[in-house]
C-alpha positions in Angstrom: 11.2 122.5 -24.7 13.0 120.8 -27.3 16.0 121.8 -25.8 15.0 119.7 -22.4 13.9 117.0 -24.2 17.5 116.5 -26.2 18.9 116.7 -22.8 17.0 113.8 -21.5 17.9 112.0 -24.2 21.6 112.1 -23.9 21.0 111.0 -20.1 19.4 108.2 -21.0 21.7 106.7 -23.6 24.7 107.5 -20.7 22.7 105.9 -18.0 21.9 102.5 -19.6 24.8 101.9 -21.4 24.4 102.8 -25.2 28.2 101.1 -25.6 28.0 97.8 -27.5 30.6 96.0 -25.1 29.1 93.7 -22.9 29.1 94.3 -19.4 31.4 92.6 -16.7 33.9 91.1 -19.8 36.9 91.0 -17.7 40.7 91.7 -19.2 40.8 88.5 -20.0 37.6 87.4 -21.8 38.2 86.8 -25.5 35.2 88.1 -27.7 33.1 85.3 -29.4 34.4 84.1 -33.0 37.8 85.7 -32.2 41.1 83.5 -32.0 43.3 84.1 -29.0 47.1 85.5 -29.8 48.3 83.7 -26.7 50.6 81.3 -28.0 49.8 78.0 -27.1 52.2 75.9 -24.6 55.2 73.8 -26.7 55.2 70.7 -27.2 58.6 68.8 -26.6 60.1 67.7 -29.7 60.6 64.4 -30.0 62.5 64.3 -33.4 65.5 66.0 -32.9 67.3 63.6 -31.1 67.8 60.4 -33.6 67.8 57.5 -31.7 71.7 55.4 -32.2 70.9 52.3 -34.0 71.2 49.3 -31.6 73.3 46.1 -32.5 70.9 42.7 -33.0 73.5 40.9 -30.5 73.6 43.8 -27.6 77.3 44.1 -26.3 77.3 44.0 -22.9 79.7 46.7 -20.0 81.4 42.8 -18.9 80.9 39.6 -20.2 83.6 38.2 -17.3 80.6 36.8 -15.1 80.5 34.0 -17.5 83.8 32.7 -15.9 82.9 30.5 -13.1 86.0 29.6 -11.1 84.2 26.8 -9.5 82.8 25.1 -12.5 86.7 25.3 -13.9 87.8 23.4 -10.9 85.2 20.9 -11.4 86.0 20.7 -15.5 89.7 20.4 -14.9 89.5 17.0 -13.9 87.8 15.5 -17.1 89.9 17.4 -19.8 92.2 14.7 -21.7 96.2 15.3 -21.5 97.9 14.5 -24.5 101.1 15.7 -26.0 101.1 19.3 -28.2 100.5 18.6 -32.0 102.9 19.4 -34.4 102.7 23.2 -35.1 104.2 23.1 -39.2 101.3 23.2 -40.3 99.2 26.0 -38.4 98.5 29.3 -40.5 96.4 32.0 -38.8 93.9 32.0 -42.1 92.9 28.6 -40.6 90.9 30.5 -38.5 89.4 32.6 -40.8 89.3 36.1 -42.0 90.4 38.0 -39.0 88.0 39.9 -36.8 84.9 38.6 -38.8 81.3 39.5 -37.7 80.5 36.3 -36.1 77.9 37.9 -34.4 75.9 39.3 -37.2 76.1 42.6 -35.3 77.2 45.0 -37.8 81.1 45.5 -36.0 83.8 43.1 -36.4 85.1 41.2 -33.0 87.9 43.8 -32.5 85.3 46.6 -32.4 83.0 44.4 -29.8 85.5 44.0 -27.8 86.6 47.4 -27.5 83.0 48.4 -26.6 82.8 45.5 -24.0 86.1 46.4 -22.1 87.0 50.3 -22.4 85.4 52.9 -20.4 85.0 56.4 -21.6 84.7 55.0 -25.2 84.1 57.1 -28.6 82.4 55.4 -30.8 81.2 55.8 -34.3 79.5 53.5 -36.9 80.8 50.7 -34.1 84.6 52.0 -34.4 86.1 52.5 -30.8 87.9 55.7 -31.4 89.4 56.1 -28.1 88.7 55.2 -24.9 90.6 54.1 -21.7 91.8 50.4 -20.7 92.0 48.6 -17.1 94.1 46.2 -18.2 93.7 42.9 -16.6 96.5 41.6 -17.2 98.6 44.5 -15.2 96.2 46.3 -13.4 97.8 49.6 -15.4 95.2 51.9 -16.9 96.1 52.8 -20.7 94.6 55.5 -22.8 93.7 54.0 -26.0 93.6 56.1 -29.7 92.4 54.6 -32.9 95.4 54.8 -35.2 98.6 53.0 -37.2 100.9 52.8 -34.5 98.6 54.0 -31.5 95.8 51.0 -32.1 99.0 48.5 -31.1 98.6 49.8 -27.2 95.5 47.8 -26.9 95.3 44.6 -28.4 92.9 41.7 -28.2 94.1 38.3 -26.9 93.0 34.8 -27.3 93.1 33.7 -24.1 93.4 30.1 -25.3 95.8 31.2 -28.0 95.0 29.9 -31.6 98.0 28.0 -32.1 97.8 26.3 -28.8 94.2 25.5 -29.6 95.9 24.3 -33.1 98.2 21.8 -31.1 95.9 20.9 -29.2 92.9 19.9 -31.2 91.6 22.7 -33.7 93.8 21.0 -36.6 91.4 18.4 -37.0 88.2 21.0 -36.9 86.1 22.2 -39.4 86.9 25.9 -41.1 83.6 27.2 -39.9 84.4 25.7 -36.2 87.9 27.5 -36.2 86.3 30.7 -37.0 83.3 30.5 -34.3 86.6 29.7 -32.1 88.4 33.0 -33.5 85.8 35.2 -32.7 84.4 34.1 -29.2 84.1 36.5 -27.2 84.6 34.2 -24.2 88.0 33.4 -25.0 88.9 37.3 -25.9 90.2 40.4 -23.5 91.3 43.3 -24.4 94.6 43.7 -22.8 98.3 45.6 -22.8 99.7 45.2 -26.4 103.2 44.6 -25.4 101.9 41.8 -22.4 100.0 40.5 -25.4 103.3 39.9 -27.5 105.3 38.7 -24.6 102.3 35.9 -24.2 102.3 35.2 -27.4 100.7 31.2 -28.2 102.3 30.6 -24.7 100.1 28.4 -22.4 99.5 28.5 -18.4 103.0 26.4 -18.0 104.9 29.1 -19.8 103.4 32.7 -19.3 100.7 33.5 -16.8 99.9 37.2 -16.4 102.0 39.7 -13.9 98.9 40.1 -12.1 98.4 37.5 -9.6 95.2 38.5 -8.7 93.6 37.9 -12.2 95.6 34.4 -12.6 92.5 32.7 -11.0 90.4 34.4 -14.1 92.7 33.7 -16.0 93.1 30.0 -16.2 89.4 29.8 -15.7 89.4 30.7 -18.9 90.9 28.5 -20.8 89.7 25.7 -18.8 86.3 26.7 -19.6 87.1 27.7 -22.9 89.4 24.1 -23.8 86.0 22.4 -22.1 83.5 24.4 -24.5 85.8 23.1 -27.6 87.1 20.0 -26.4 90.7 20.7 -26.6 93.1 18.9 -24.3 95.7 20.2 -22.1 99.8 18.9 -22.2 100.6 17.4 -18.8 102.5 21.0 -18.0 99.9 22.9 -18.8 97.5 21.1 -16.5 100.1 20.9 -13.6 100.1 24.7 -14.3 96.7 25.3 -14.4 96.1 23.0 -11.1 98.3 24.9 -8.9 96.5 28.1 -9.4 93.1 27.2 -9.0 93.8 25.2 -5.9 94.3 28.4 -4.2 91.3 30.6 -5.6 
């Protein structure tokens, strides 16, 4: 008898379930007061990638929309013509230290310019290290390389050139003045270092760049830029000047 009823017992305990698991669980279910080894989803890191420090006077890809052929038509008219001041005198420290920060940017004009007019640029603490040049002036393409001879392939021309804008009214300017003039970037391009020597402080009468198709820009310029100054133009240079933008 006691046999039969130790049998019964073990019955029971396999019938209803004597196992402490609870029933219907799943694979999944995590037990109560447990913590899941499921790693949870990553979050993307947002720190890794320091952000470059942005100048406070953003350089832009082209600042050439500012030269509006049609105002320079209508400006030409008004700009006095007077003979070229004597040049004796002219020194380029008139004009200040070269290549100043006039635009409280953190890079010196040079540099700015760079930015603004060379594709593929490297770049580094606002140094152009290298980058590639349509030059405006030729329409060539020319590979630029920071260095002591290389850095002379690209240079950076006043398109009003400082000693014209000496002759022809910056001798009688403030120092401050001549420097704001120095560093404009209105009046700058990046251009061909050996077209930039061969222009020299040459105005529209004597040089005018091999490119006919950016001649219309080109005297634009310094119409716009002899305006924003008030310089005058000799009666050549006007005559010069005149001819082009009568057919642009």
């Amino acid at each position: 008898m006691l046999i039969g009823l130790g049998l019964l017992l073990v019955f029971g305990v396999v019938l209803f379930g004597g196992s402490s698991a609870p029933p219907d669980a799943g694979p999944s279910a995590t037990p109560a007061g447990s913590v899941s080894t499921k790693p949870a989803p990553a979050k993307p890191d947002r720190t890794r990638q320091p952000k470059a420090p942005e100048p406070s006077a953003p350089i832009g890809d082209s600042e050439l929309a500012f030269v509006d052929i049609a105002q320079a038509k209508r400006v030409l008219p008004q700009l006095p013509v007077k003979g070229r001041a004597p040049l004796t005198d002219y020194s380029r420290e008139a004009f200040g230290t070269p290549w100043s920060d006039a635009n409280d940017n953190r890079c010196d004009t040079r540099n700015d310019i760079l930015r603004r007019d060379l594709t593929r640029k490297v770049v580094v603490d606002c140094v152009v290290l290298s980058g590639i040049l349509d030059d405006p002036y030729s329409g060539e393409r020319v590979v630029f390389t920071r260095g002591p001879v290389t850095s002379l392939e690209v240079q950076i021309d006043h398109v009003v050139a400082m000693a014209n804008a000496w002759q022809t009214g910056a001798k009688f300017w403030s120092d401050d003045k001549r420097e704001r003039f120095a560093n404009d970037r209105r009046n700058l391009l990046a251009v061909r270092g050996d077209l930039n020597l061969q222009k020299s402080d040459a105005d529209a009468a004597t040089w005018l760049p091999p490119r006919k198709a950016f001649r219309c820009t080109y005297v634009a310029m310094q119409v716009l830029t002899k305006d924003r100054y008030g310089l005058w133009l000799t009666a050549p240079e006007k005559a010069a000047i005149t001819r082009i933008l009568q057919n642009c």
